[in-house]
C-alpha positions, -999 to 999 in steps of 0.1 A, spaced: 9 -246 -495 19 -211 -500 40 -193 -474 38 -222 -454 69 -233 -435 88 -268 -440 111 -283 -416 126 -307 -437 149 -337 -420 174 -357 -445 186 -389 -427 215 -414 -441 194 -433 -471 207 -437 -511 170 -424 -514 184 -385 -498 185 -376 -538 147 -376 -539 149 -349 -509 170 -326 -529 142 -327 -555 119 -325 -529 134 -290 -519 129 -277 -553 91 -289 -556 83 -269 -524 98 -239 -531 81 -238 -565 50 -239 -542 63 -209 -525 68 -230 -495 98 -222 -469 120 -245 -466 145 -255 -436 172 -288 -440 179 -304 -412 211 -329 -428 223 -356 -400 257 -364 -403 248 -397 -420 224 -378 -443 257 -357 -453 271 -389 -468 246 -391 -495 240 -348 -504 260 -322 -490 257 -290 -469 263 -271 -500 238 -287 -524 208 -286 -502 216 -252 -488 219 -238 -529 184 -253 -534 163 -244 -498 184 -206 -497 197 -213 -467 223 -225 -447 213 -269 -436 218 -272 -402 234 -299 -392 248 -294 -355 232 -296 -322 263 -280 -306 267 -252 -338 269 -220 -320 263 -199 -343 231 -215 -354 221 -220 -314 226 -185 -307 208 -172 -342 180 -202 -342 187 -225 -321 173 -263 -320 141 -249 -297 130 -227 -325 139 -250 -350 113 -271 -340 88 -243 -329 91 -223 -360 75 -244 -387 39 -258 -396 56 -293 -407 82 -313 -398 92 -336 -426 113 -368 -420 126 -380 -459 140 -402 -459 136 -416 -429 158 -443 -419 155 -474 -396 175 -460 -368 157 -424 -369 129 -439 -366 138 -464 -338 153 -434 -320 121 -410 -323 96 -440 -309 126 -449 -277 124 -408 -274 159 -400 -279 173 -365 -283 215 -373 -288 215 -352 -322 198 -319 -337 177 -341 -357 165 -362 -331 164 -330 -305 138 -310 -324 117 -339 -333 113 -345 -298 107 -308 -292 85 -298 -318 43 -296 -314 41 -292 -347 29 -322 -371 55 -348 -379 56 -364 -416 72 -393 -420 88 -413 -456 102 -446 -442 135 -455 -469 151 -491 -461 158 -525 -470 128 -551 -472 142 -572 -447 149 -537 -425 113 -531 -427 97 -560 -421 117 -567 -392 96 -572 -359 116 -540 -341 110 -518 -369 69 -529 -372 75 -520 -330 86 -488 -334 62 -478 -363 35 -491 -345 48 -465 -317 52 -433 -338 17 -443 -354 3 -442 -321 19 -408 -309 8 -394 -339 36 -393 -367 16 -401 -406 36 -421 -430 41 -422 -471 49 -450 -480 74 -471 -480 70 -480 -519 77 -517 -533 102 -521 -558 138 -526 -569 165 -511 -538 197 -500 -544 213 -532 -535 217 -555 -569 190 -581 -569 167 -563 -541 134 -561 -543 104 -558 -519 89 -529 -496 110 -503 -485 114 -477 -510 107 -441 -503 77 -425 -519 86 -404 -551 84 -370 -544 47 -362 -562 36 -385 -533 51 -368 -506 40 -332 -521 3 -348 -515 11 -360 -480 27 -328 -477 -4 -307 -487 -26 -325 -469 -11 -323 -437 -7 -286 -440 -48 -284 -449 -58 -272 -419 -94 -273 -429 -94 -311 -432 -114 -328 -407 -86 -358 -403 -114 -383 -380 -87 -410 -386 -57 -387 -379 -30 -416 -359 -52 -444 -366 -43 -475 -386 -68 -494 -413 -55 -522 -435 -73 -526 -465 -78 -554 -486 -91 -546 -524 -89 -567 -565 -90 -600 -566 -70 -629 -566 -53 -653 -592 -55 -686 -582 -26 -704 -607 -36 -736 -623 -3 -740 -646 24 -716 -653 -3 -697 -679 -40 -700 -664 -54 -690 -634 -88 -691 -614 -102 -654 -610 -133 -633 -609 -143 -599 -623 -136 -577 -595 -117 -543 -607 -106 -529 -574 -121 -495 -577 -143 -498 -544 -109 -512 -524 -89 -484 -537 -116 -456 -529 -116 -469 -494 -79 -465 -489 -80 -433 -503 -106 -420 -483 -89 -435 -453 -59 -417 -462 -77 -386 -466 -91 -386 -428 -54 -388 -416 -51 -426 -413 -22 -443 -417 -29 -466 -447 -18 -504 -461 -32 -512 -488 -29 -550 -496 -41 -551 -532 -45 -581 -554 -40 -580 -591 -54 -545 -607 -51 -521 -637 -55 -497 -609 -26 -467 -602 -17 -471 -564 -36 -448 -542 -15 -411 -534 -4 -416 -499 -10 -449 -490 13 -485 -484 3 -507 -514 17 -542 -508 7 -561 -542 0 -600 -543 -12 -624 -565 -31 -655 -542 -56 -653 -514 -23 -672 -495 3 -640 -505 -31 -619 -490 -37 -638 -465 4 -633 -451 -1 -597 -463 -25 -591 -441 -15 -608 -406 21 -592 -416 6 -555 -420 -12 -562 -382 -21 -546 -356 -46 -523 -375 -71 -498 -357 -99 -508 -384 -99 -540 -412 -116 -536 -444 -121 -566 -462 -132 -553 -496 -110 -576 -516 -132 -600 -542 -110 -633 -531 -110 -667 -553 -131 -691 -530 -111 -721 -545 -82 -728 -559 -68 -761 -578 -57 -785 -552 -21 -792 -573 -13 -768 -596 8 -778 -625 45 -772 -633 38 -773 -670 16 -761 -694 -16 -784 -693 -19 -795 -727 -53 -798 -745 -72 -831 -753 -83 -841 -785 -106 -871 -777 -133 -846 -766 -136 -860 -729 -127 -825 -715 -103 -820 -686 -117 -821 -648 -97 -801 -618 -97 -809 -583 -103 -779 -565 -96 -769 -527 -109 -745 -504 -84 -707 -501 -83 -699 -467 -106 -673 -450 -89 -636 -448 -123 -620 -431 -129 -650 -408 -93 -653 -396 -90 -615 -387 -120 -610 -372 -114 -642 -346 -113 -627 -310 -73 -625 -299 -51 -596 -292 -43 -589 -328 -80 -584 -340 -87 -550 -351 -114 -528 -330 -136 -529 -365 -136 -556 -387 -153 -548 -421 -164 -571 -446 -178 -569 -482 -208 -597 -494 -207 -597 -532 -241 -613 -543 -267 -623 -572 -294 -626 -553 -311 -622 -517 -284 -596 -513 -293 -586 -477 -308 -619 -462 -271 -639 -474 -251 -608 -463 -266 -605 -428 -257 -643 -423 -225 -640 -439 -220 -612 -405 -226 -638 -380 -208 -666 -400 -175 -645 -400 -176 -633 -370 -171 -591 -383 -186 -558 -368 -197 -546 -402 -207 -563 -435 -209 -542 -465 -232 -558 -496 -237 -553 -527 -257 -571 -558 -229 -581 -585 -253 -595 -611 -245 -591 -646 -275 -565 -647 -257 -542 -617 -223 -535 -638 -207 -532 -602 -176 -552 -613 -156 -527 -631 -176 -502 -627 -178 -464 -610 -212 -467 -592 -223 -486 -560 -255 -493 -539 -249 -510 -508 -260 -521 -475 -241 -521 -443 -254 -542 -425 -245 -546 -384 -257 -559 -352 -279 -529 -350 -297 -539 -380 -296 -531 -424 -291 -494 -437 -294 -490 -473 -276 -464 -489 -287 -449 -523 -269 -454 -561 -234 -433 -556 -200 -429 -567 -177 -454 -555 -160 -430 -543 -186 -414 -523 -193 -451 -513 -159 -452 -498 -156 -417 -479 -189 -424 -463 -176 -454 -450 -152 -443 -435 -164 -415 -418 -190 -440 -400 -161 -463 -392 -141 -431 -374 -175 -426 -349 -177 -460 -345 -140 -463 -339 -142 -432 -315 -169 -447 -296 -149 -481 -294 -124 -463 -278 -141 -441 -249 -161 -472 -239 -125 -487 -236 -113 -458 -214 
């Protein structure tokens, strides 16, 4: 990032303290850095703080005349690699998808052709709100890449949810890798959802149906996503697993919490099922520990079906994704079970792997899979999961790409 230039944009957020850090990480990297502070953005850090730490003068004013006639809001916008929105509040961000231009802020974000780098920072309910998905779905589509938001505590006592900024070693990666010119960003505007881990089924408040399924393969895929430009939600269950660097993690427990994850985090440009879901869960789970017997009979459960993530996103409607991915973990007859699996869902692509004890796939670092398609089974060699992942996902931008000029 050295000697690159940074237009950086502070909007009205509690989380405008990160950005002042944020300042001081990129000019450690020898980066330039220009503030942009809105006037609600003032009411958090001032002038003087983020001036002392960029070594320059914010600029704050759309009518300042002294900064129009030395820089002026045309240069502003033309004179950097990256424009960097963090935080980047509800009303910014409603304002840059209607296309307004009322403020310097707004002005050079509608001026600049430079890339655009956005770290959404609001209230749960803020983000999840129908206007907000709107207008991200918008800036997604005109090309603006997102970190985060981050799940966690907010400001406000007794908050908790999506809609934190990203901490600032997140945004440095985002950061970095929109200034790597040399990347080949396949995915660069594009949405994919990714499911990965399992699931808990709960059977009292202390046991739980599960399987064996670690996450690694979901993660790499979301990584690799991100890594090709792509806008990223991550709907993970249960994992030891440290979030992937630049992607929307939304964390749940129970093939329902996925299941609302997932329609919630729609529309998506591509759907990769890769989560190891519970088939069945206990048909009334218990409010109380289940206590055991001691006549030796055992204990029997009633168990009932979880509902079908893969099957209900890949049903034709308006909200289906252009590629629908699923994963076929299986013991035996790998391909034959996969391949109906496909047609049984109702997905573009089915990715299967063998999960037998012998394969160590659960848990482990290595895959061999087939994708399987309409077009027939291609097996790919023993690699990295990883490599597993980026490979997918560089097939899933052609196909994407292709998707979309036969639309045209």
């Amino acid at each position: 990032m050295a000697d690159k230039r940074v237009l950086l944009i502070i909007a009205g957020g509690i989380a405008a303290y990160k950005s002042l850090e944020l300042i001081r990480r990129l000019r450690d990297r020898n980066v330039r850095v220009r503030v942009i502070l809105t006037r609600s953005g003032s009411e958090f850090v001032t002038p003087l703080s983020v001036g002392a730490l960029a070594g320059e003068s914010a600029f704050t004013d759309l009518f300042d005349p002294e900064s129009e006639f030395d820089v002026g809001h045309i240069r502003l916008a033309r004179d950097t690699d990256l424009v960097v929105v963090a935080p980047a509040t509800a009303d910014l961000m409603a304002k840059m998808a209607a296309g307004q231009a009322d403020d310097l802020a707004t002005a050079v974000l509608l001026a600049t052709g430079a890339p655009v780098l956005v770290a959404p920072a609001m209230n749960p309910y803020m983000w999840s709100h129908p206007a907000t998905k709107r207008n991200v779905a918008q800036l997604a589509a005109d090309g603006v890449r997102f970190i985060g938001p981050n799940e966690g505590e907010m400001a406000e006592a007794g908050e908790h949810g999506v809609g934190r900024m990203a901490e600032v070693p997140e945004i440095l990666d985002a950061i970095a890798a929109a200034l790597d010119s040399s990347r080949d960003l396949l995915l660069d505007g594009q949405h994919v959802l990714v499911t990965s881990g399992p699931t808990h089924e709960p059977i009292d408040p202390v046991r739980y149906i599960a399987n064996r399924s670690s996450g690694r393969q979901g993660h790499a895929i979301a990584a690799a996503a991100a890594s090709l430009g792509a806008r990223v939600t991550l709907v993970s269950g249960p994992t030891k697993l440290a979030d992937p660097s630049g992607v929307h993690v939304n964390h749940v427990e129970t093939a329902d919490q996925m299941l609302a994850a997932v329609k919630d985090s729609l529309p998506a440009d591509i759907a990769v099922c890769a989560a190891a879901v519970a088939d069945w869960r206990v048909a009334h789970e218990a409010d109380e520990k289940i206590k055991k017997l001691h006549d030796g009979e055992g204990m029997q459960l009633a168990l009932t079906e979880n509902p079908d993530i893969l099957k209900t996103i890949s049903a034709p409607g308006p909200s289906r994704p252009s590629l629908v991915i699923g994963f076929a973990a299986e013991t035996e007859h790998v391909v034959e079970n996969a391949t109906a699996k496909r047609v049984r869902k109702g997905c573009d692509w089915i990715v299967a792997n063998d999960v037998s004890a012998e394969s160590g796939v659960f848990g482990g670092t290595r895959n061999a899979v087939h994708l399987i398609s309409a077009d027939g089974v291609e097996s790919w060699p023993d690699m990295a999961k990883e490599d597993v992942a980026s490979a997918l996902m560089k097939r899933a931008s052609q196909s994407l790409a292709s998707l979309k000029s036969a639309a045209e």
